[in-house]
C-alpha positions in Angstrom: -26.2 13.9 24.5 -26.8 16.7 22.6 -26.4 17.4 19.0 -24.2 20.2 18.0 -25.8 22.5 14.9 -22.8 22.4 12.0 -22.7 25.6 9.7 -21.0 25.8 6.7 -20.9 27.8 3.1 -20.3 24.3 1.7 -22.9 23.3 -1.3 -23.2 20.2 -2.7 -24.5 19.9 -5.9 -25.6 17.2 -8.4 -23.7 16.8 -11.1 -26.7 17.7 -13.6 -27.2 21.2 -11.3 -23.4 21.5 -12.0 -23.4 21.2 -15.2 -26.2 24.2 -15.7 -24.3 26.2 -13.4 -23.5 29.2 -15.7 -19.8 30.3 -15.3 -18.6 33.6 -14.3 -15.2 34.1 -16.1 -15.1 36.4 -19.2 -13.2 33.8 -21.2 -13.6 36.2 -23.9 -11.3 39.0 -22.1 -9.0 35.7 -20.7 -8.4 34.7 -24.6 -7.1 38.4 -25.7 -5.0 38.6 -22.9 -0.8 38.5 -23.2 0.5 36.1 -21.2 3.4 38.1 -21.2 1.3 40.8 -19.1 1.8 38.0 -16.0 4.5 39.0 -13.3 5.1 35.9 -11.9 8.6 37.0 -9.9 10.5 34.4 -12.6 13.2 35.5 -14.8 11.9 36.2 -18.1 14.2 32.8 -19.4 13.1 31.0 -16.5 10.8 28.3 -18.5 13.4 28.1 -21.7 15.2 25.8 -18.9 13.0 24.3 -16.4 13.2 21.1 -15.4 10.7 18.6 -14.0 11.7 16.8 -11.1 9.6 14.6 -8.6 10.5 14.8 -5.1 12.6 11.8 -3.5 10.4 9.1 -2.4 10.2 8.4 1.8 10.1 5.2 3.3 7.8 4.6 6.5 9.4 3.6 9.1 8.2 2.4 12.8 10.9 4.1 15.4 10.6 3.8 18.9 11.6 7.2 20.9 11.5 8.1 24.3 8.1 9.5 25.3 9.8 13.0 26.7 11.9 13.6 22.9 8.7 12.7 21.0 6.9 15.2 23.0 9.8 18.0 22.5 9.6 17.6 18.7 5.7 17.8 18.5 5.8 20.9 21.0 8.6 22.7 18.7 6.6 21.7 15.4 3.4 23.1 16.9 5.1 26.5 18.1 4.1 29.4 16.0 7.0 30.1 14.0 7.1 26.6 12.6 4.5 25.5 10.1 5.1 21.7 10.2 4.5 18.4 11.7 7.1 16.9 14.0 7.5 13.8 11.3 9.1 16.9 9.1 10.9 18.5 11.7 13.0 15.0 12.8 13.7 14.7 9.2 15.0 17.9 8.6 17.3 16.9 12.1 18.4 13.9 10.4 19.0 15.3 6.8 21.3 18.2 8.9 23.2 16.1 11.0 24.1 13.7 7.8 24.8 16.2 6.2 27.3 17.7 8.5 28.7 14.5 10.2 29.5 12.3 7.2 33.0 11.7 8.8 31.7 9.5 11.7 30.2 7.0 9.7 33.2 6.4 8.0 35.7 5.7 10.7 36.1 2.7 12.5 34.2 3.5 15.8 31.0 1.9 14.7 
């Protein structure tokens, strides 16, 4: 078996060749500038009401699916116009159809 040859830009340094590593920002022009200068695409009062939130918390699961639907889901998460895993796409099918069938679960037919 042959060895493949690996080329990278990756560095690794030592933390003593780090820390003589000299920088290359002009803090000195970083410190004069107005942070007002930034265009960030906010509303000027968009920080004056901010609020930190942290996400909802997922619970792992173990489902079993039929080999054919697990396949669809991983082939439509992998198309090109979709930038997500298939775990994210069957959420966001779940998520939808709760949020748009919450009658069933309320009737009797269960």
């Amino acid at each position: 078996m042959s060895k493949k040859k690996i080329t990278s830009n990756v560095r690794i340094y030592s933390s003593s060749a780090v820390r003589k590593l000299k920088s290359r920002t002009n803090w000195d022009a970083a410190k004069k500038k107005d942070d007002s200068a930034l265009d960030d695409g906010l509303p000027a009062d968009f920080w004056e009401t901010a609020v930190v939130t942290n996400p909802p918390r997922k619970q792992a699961i173990s489902l079993r699916v039929d080999t054919d639907l697990l396949d669809w889901y991983k082939e439509q998460a992998s198309s090109t116009d979709r930038k997500m895993g298939y775990q994210t796409l069957m959420h966001q099918v779940l998520a939808s159809h709760r949020a748009g069938t919450t009658s069933f679960f309320q009737s009797d037919s269960l």
